[in-house]
C-alpha positions in Angstrom: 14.2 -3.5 -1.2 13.6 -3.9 -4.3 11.1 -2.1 -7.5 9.7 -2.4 -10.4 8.1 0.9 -11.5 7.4 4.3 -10.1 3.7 5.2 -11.6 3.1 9.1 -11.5 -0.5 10.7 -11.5 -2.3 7.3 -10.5 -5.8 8.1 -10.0 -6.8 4.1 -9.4 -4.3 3.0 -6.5 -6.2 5.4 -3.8 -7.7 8.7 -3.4 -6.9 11.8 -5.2 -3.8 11.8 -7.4 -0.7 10.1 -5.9 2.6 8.5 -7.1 2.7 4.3 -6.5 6.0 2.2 -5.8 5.9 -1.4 -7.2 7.8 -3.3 -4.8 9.2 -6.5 -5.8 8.4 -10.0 -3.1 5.1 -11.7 -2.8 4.3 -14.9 -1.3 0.5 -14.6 -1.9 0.4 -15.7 -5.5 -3.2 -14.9 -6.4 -4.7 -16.9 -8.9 -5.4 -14.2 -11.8 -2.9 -11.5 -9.8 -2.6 -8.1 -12.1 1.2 -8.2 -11.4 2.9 -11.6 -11.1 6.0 -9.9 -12.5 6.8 -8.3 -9.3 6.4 -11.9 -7.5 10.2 -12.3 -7.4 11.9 -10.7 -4.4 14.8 -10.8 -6.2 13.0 -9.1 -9.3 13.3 -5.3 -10.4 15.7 -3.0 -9.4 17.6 -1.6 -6.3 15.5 0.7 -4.5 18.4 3.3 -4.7 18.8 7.2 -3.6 17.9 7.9 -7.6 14.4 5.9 -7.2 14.1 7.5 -3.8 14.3 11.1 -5.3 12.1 10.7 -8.4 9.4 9.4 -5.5 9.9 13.0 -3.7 9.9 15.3 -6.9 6.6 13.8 -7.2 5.3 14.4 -4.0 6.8 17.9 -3.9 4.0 18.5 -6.0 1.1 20.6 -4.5 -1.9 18.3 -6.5 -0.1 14.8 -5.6 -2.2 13.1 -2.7 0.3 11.0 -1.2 2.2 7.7 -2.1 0.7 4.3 -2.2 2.6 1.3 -1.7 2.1 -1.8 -3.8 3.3 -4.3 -5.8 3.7 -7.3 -5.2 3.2 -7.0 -1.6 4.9 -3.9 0.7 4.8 -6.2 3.9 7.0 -9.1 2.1 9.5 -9.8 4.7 12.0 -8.6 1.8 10.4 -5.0 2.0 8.9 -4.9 5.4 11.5 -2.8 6.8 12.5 -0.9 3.9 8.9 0.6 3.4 8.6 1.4 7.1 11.6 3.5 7.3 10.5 5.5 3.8 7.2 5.7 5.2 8.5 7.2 8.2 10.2 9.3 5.9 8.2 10.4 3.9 5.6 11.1 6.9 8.4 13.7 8.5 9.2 15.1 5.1 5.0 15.3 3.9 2.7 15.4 7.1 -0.2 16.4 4.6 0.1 13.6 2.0 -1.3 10.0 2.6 0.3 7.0 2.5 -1.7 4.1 1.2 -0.9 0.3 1.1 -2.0 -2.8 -0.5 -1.1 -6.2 0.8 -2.6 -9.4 0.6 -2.3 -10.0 4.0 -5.3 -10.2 6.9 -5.7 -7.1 9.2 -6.1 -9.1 12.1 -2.1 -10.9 11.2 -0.8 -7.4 10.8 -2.4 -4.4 12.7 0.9 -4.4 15.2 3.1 -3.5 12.7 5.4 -0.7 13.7 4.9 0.6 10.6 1.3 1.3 10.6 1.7 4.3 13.0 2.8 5.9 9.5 -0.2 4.4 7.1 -3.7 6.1 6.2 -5.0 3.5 4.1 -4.7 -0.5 4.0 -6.0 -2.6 1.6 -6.3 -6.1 2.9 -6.9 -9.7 1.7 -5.3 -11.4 -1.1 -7.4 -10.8 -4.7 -9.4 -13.7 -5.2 -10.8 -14.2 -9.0 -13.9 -15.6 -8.0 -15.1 -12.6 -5.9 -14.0 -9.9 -8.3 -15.9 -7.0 -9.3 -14.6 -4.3 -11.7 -17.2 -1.8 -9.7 -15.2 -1.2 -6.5 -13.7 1.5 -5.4 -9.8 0.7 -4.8 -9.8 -3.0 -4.7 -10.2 -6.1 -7.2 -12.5 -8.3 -5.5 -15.1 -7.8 -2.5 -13.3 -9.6 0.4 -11.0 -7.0 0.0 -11.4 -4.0 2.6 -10.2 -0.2 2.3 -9.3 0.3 6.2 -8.8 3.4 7.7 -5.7 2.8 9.8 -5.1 5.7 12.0 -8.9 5.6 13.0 -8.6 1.9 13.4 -5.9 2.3 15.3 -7.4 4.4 18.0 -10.4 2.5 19.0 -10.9 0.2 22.0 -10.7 -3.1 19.6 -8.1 -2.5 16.6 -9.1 -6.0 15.3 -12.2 -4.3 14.3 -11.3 -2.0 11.5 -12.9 1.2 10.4 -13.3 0.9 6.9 -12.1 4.1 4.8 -15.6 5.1 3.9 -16.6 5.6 7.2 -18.6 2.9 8.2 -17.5 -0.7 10.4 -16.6 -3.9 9.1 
């Protein structure tokens, strides 16, 4: 896997205070994206044991939140893997601190991920210019959704996700 920038004290990438990894690989290529940078999965730097340890001095921290995952996208088939296992990580290490991520995939193409069993918070759907509204909480533009996955996750249907406010899609 593969960064770009460790952001400490983020107040807009999900709730509370938390520290957000930039991964590098997208293959959603929004028109108008915030980071086409991190596009590249060949971009960045090597997520290393240095990168990994600046993420945990940061959560060590009593007032940090959790970690969200973004980028780019976390579920790029070059990171897929490599975020599961520090999630899983990071979910031993830190029961009490959430783990958010943003991808600009569908819940519906991705709710079986192994990895969710260690994600709090999903931010679906690819940004799309034309829907965008500077006035949401947590996401660029309103076909976007802010899923709660664990509660999700436990219901009869999973394809019909609880949103992280507390009401249905």
């Amino acid at each position: 896997m593969r960064y770009h920038n460790i952001t400490k004290d983020d107040m807009l990438n999900g709730d509370g205070l938390r520290v957000v990894l930039w991964v590098a690989g997208c293959d959603h290529c929004c028109k108008e994206c915030q980071n086409p940078i991190t596009w590249d999965p060949d971009g960045g730097l090597l997520f290393d044991d240095a990168a990994k340890a600046e993420i945990f001095e940061q959560l060590d921290k009593d007032y940090i939140s959790g970690i969200t995952f973004s980028g780019g996208d976390p579920l790029h088939s070059a990171n897929r893997l490599d975020v599961r296992a520090f999630a899983q990580e990071i979910k031993a290490k830190y029961p009490e601190k959430t783990i958010w991520v943003y991808t600009g995939s569908d819940w519906k193409d991705i709710w079986h991920y192994p990895m969710m069993q260690y994600v709090d918070v999903l931010v679906d759907g690819e940004f799309k210019c034309e829907l965008k509204d500077t006035k949401l909480l947590w996401k660029g533009s309103s076909n976007q959704r802010v899923i709660d996955v664990q509660a999700t996750l436990k219901q009869t249907d999973p394809l019909k996700p609880v949103l992280h406010c507390g009401d249905f899609e």
